[in-house]
Steps between C-alpha positions, in 0.01 A plus 500: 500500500400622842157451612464183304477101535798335387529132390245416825681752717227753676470849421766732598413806727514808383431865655599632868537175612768389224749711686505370803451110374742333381584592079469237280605584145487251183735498244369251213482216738764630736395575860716716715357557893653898548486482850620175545772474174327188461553386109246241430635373133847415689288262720315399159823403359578320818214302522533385127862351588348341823229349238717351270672340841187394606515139332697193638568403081659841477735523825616113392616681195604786609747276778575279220604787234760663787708146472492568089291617217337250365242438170113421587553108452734517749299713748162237335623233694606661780183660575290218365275650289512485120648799254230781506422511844863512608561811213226648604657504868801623340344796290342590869840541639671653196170778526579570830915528470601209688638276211658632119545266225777403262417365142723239305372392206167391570608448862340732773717525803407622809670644809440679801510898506552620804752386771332589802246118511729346749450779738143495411441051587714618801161677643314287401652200658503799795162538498435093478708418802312773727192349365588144618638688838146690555275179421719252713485758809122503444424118507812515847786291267 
């Protein structure tokens, strides 16, 4: 689709010019940089995981489903919010790969993935102590 907008993206270029600028080709929705190797649906994907993350409801139960997997009454009071907001934080992190489910009966169990969380509240905690660092050197504590 060269020479055309794409989903609010600007017009590609196309004639002499497209050989020395960068290529851009699209695949479906799939943007790959030539030049660069740049392969924009990998960062896609990455941003959707960093999305789900994005919600202090979903990290409690993401920490709290590494200790056990656990039904959504459980995780309901935990989290403090009543039965269809807390599945629909769930279905958020089952879309995006971080949690899987186990059914018993009626019962919908739910437990964590991926084992690589504890590395990834390591950086954060990282990132949060540099923070404090950086703002207490700018007010002289």
């Amino acid at each position: 689709m060269l020479g055309t907008a794409q989903a609010g993206r600007a017009p590609l270029a196309s004639g002499p010019r497209l050989a020395s600028a960068s290529i851009v080709c699209y695949y479906s929705h799939m943007a790959i940089n030539k030049k660069s190797g740049i392969n924009r649906q990998r960062y896609e994907s990455r941003a959707a995981i960093a999305k789900a993350l994005a919600h202090p409801s979903r990290l409690m139960i993401l920490e709290a489903l590494e200790q056990r997997e656990q039904c959504v009454s459980d995780l309901t009071e935990l989290v403090g919010a009543d039965q269809s907001t807390v599945s629909k934080h769930l279905s958020i992190l089952k879309q995006a790969g971080l949690v899987d489910i186990r059914k018993e009966g009626v019962m919908t169990f739910y437990r964590v993935k991926v084992c690589c969380l504890s590395g990834f509240w390591q950086c954060i905690e990282t990132v949060l102590k540099e923070n404090l660092k950086d703002q207490r050197a700018a007010v002289g504590l």
